[in-house]
N, C-alpha and C positions, 0 to 999 in steps of 0.2 A: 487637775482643774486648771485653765485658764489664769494666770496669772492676771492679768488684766482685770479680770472680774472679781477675784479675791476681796478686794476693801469692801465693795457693794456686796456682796454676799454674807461678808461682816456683819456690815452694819445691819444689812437686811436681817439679820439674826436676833443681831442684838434688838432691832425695835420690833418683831415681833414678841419676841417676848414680853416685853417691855410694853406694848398695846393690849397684849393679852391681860395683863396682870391689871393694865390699868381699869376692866369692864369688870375687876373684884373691887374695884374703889374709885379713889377722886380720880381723875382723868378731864384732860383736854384731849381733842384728836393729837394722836400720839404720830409725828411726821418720823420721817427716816433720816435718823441721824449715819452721814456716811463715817462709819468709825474705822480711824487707822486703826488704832492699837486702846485696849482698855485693859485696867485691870482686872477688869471683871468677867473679859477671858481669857484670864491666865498669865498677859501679860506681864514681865518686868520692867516696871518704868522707876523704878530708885526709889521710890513715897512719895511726900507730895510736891508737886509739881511747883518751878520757883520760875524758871527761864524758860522758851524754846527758841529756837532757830532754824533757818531750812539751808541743806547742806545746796553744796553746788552739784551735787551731783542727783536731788532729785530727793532724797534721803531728808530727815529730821534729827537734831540734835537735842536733848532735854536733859535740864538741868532739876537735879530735884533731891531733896531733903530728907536722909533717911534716918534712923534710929543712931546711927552712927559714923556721923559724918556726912557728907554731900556727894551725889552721884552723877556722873554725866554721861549718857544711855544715846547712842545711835542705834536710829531704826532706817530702814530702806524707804523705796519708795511705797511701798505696799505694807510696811509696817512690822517686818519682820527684823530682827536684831541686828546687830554688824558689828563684831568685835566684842569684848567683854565690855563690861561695864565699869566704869575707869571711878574711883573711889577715892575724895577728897577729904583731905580733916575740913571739922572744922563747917560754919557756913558758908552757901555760896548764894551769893545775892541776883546775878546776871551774868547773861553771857550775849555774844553779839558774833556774828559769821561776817568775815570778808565776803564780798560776794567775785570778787575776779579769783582770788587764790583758796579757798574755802577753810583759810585757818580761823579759828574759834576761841576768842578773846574768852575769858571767866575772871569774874572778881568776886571773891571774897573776903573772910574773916581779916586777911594779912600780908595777901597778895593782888597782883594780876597776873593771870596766866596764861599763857599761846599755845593750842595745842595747831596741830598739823589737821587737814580734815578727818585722816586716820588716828586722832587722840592720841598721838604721840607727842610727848612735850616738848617745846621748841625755846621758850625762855619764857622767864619770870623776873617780876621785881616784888620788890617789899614795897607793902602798903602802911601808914600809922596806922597804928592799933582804932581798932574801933570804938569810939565812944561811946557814954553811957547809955545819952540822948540819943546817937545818931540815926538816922532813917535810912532805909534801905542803900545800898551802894551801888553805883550806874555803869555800865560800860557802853560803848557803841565804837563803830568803824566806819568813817567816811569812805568815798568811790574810788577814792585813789590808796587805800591803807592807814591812813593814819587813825591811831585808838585814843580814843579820852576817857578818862575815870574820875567819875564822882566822888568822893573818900574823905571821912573824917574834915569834914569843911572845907577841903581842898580842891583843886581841880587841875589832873595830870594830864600833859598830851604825849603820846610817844609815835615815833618811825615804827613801820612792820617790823623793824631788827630790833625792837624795843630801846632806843636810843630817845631820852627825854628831852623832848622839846620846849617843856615849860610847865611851871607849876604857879597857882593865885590860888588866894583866897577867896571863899565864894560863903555866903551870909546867907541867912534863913535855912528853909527846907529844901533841898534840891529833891524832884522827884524824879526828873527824866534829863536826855542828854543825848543831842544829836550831833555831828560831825560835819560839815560843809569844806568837802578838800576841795573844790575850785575857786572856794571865797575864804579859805584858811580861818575860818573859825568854828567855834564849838558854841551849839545856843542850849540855853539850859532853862527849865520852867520849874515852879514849886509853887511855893508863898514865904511868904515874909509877914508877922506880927505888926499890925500899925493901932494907931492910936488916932481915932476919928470919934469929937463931939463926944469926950470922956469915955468912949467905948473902947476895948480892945480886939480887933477884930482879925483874920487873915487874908491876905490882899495877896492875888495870884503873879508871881513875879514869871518875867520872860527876856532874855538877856543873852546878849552874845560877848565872846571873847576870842582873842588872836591865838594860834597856836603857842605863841610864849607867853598870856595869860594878860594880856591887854585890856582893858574894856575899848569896848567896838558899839553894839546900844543897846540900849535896854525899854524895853515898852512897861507900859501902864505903872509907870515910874509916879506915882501921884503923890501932892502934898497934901496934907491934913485939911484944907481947905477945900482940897477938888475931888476931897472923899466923903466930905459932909459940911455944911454952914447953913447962913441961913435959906440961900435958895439950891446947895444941892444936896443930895442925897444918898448915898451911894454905898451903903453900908452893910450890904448883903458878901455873906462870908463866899473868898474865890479861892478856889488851887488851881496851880497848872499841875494836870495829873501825866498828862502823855504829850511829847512832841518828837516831830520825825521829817526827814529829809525824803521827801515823797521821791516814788520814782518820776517824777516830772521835774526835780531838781529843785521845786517851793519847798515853804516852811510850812509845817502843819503842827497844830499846837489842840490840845483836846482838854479842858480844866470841869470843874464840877463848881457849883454856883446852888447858892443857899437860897436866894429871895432876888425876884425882881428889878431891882434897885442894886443893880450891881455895876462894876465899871467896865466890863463888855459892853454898856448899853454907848457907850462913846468910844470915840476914834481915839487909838493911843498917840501920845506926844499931842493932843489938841481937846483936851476938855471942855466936852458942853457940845462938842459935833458930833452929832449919832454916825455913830458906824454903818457900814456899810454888810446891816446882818440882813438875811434874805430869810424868807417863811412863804412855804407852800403848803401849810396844812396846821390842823389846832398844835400837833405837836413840836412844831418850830416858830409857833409863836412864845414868847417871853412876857409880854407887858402884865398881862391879867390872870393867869393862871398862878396856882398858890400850892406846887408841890413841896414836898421838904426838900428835894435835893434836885437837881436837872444838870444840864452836861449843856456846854459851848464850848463849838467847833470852828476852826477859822483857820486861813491861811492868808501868808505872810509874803512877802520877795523874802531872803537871806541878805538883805538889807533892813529888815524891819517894818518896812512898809504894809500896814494892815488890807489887804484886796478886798477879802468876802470872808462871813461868819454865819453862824445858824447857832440857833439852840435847839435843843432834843429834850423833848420833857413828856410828862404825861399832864393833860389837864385835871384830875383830881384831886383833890386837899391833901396834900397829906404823902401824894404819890414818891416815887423814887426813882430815880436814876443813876447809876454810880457808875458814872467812867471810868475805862481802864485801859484801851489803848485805842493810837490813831493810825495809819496809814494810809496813802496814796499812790496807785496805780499809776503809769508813765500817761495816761488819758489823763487823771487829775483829777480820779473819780476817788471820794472820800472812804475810806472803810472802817468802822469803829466799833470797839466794843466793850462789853461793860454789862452789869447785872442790874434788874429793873424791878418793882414789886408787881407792873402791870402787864398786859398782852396788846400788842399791837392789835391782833387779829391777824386775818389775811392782806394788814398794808392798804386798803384800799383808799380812795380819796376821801371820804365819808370816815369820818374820829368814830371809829368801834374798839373799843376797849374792855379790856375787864382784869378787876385785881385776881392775882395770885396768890395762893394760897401761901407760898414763901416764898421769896427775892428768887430768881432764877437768870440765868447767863442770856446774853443776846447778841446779834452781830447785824449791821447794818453796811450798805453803803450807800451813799448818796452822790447824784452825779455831779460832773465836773464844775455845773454852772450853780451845784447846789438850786436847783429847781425841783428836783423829782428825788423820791426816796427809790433807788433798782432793784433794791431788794433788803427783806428783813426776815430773821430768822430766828423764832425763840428758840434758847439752849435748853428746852426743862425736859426735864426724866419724871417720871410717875414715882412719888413717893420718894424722891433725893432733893436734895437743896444742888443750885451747879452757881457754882462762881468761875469766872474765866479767870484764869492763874497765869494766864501767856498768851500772846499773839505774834503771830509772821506774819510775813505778806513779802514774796519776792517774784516779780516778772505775774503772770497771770496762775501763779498756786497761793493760797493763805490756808494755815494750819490756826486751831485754835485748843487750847489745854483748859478740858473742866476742871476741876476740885468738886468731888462730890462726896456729901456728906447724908447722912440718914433725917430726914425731915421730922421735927417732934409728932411724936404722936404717930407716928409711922406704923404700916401693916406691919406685922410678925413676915408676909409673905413680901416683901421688897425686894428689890435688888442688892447685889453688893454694890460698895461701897468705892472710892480709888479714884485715882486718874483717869481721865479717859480722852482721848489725843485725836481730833475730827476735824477732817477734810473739809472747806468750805472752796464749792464751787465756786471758780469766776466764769462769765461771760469772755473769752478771750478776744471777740469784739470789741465789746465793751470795754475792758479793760487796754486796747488800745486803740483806743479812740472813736469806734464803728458810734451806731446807731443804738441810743441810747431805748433799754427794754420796760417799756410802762409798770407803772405799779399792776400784780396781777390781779386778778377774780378767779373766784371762783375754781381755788387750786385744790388739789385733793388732798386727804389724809396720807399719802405718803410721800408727798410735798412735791417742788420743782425741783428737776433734773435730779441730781443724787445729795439733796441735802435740806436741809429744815426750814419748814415751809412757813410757821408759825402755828398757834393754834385757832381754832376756828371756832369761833365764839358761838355758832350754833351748835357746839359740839360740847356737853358739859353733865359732867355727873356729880351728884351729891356724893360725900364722903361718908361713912360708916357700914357700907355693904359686909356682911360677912361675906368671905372665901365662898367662892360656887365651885364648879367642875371644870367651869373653862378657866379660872386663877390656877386651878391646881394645876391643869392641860401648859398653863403658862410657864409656871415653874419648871415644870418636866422640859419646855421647853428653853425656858434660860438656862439649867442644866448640861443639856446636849448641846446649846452655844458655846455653855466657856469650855468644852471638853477641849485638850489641846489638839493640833492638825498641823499637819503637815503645809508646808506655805512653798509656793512655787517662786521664783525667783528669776529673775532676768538668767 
């Protein structure tokens, strides 16, 4: 077989089945997910999925959580193995890929560790021990080598030869952590616990520091005053959830937002001056819709300087957005994602929506001028929950990691269950810099180019059908998918 066609032939596998099964029960048009590698055909991906990264050689690295200890699993470009599967004590939180030398930062329970891009180990330092509290543990790699680690309230910078450049203390929840080697600092996002008009609330922090642990600045830095009194108001719960050093060399920062009334609605370091957030459709507007949770996106100079933001919400009561990573393409085009309760639909300009039966995985981008959404794409499997557990994004490839689990109430006749590791198409125009691709119409059931089209809201079945002939036809067919096969290879 054609090497080249392998992934598509995959995934083509796997979504027919997977369409099949769905005409025995609930079902949206089931598009074509292009799958590198799933567990659900046989693949070994460690359990479940914590990190990924894309090697320099075209290849993926996954970092993931098994019964015994932490696993770190390279796959080719087509999704077949490459070397053992290299076996950590212990957890492992993150990992981050040079991208000039393709060595592979990991941090964990007690370390940080460098492998070679052939997972051979190259050094390591000790970490403090993890605390009781603490929240997940960060790694990344600026353009030039330099590594920073999030750790136990701390904040490490080290040289490629692992040589420590500086260590600070860093307050609140740190969630993410990006690297700026031509501006020699580390900007890091979470929230911080504040106290507004006797309430306790969480206030999305975003802040930079020098390689030897300086403060350099810090945005939406607000006093109790410019979070609430008597004439402001601002008291809707923020986290910074995702921030990243786009390949356009900006800041991109991704947080999740409770209500309305939040302090994205102003310009950081200047309270009371609305930002400069841009809305081309119901779902980027903020002021009047009343979902329980939505997502603001925004980019920055690596100065701190606020440029342009959006919100991503669904207009429903009640609705959900849960962001979970951001990235930027060297054009400047936004790419995010994160699990949502609702359906886009087929993205058109016209608010077509419909809730989901459960939370399911999604990926967007939005162009450079934040004007138009280029593309969106629900993550859902017929009869699975998908949460995105990992996102990359390097030059014009981005890789994304489900987590999928058995949705309550689920057929007898489902799929299995695992990781599952998919290819999302860029535009390589697009993504540098060409002629930006309209929201589409009118796209079919097994989506644009080789990847997931959404679902299409004229397309909806009721749930409780017993098993027919063609479910069972389905199964036989997921079956003969995950059979193992032989995989061609460069």
């Amino acid at each position: 077989m054609n090497h080249r066609t392998m992934p598509r032939t995959r995934g083509f596998a796997l979504v027919l089945a997977l369409a099949l099964v769905s005409l025995g029960g609930t079902a949206h048009a089931a598009p074509e997910l292009d799958v590198l590698a799933s567990a659900a055909l046989g693949d070994d991906l460690g359990g479940r999925p914590v990190a990924v990264g894309l090697a320099v050689d075209g290849g993926v690295v996954l970092a993931s959580q098994g019964p015994r200890g932490s696993n770190l699993v390279r796959l080719d470009g087509f999704g077949a193995p490459v070397g053992p599967v290299i076996t950590l004590p212990g957890r492992v939180d993150d990992l981050a890929v040079d991208r000039r030398s393709g060595d592979i930062a990991v941090v964990g329970d007690d370390a940080l560790t460098v492998f070679s891009p052939d997972l051979d180990l190259l050094w390591q330092r000790p970490l403090p021990a993890r605390g009781a509290r603490e929240a997940t543990r960060r790694v990344d790699i600026g353009e030039r080598g330099t590594i920073a680690v999030a750790a136990a309230g701390e904040l490490r910078t080290f040289d490629g030869d692992g040589h420590e450049l500086g260590v600070t203390a860093i307050s609140g929840v740190v969630a993410d952590l990006a690297v700026f080697d031509a501006d020699g600092e580390v900007v890091t996002t979470g929230w911080q616990s504040r106290s507004a008009c006797g309430e306790s609330l969480d206030v999305a922090t975003l802040a930079a520091t020098t390689f030897a642990g300086a403060p350099r600045w810090r945005a939406y830095d607000l006093a109790e005053s410019d979070l609430c009194d008597d004439h402001v108001d601002l008291r809707a719960g923020t986290r910074g959830v995702s921030v990243a050093r786009g390949d356009d060399g900006l800041l991109y920062l991704l947080a999740e937002v409770e209500g309305a009334n939040n302090i994205f609605r102003d310009r950081p370091g200047a309270p009371g001056t609305a930002a400069t957030n841009v809305a081309f459709d119901s779902f980027t507007v903020g002021e009047n819709a009343q979902p329980a949770l939505f997502a603001y996106h925004a980019r920055f100079t690596p100065a701190g300087e606020h440029l342009v933001g959006q919100y991503f919400l669904f207009p429903d009561e009640g609705s959900i957005v849960e962001p979970r990573a951001i990235a930027a393409d060297a054009a400047g085009n936004v790419h995010i994602t994160g699990i949502s309760s609702h359906s886009l639909g087929a993205a058109h300009d016209v608010a077509v929506t419909e809730e989901l039966h459960t939370t399911s995985g999604f990926y967007q981008v939005v162009a450079a001028d934040y004007s138009a959404r280029l593309d969106w794409r629900q993550l859902e499997l017929p009869e699975l929950t998908t949460d995105v557990a990992a996102f990359a994004l390097a030059g014009d490839r981005a890789v994304s990691v489900l987590d999928t689990a058995a949705r309550p109430g689920r057929s007898q006749f489902a799929p299995p269950t695992g990781p599952v590791v998919l290819n999302l198409p860029i535009d390589p125009a697009t993504a540098k810099g060409g002629t930006k691709r309209p929201d589409r119409e009118g796209v079919g059931t097994f989506g644009y180019e080789s990847g997931v089209a959404g679902s299409d809201p004229a397309c909806y079945c009721d749930a409780g059908h017993t098993p027919t002939p063609l479910t069972l036809l389905a199964l036989t067919s997921f079956v003969i998918a995950c059979l193992p096969r032989p995989r061609s290879r460069r």
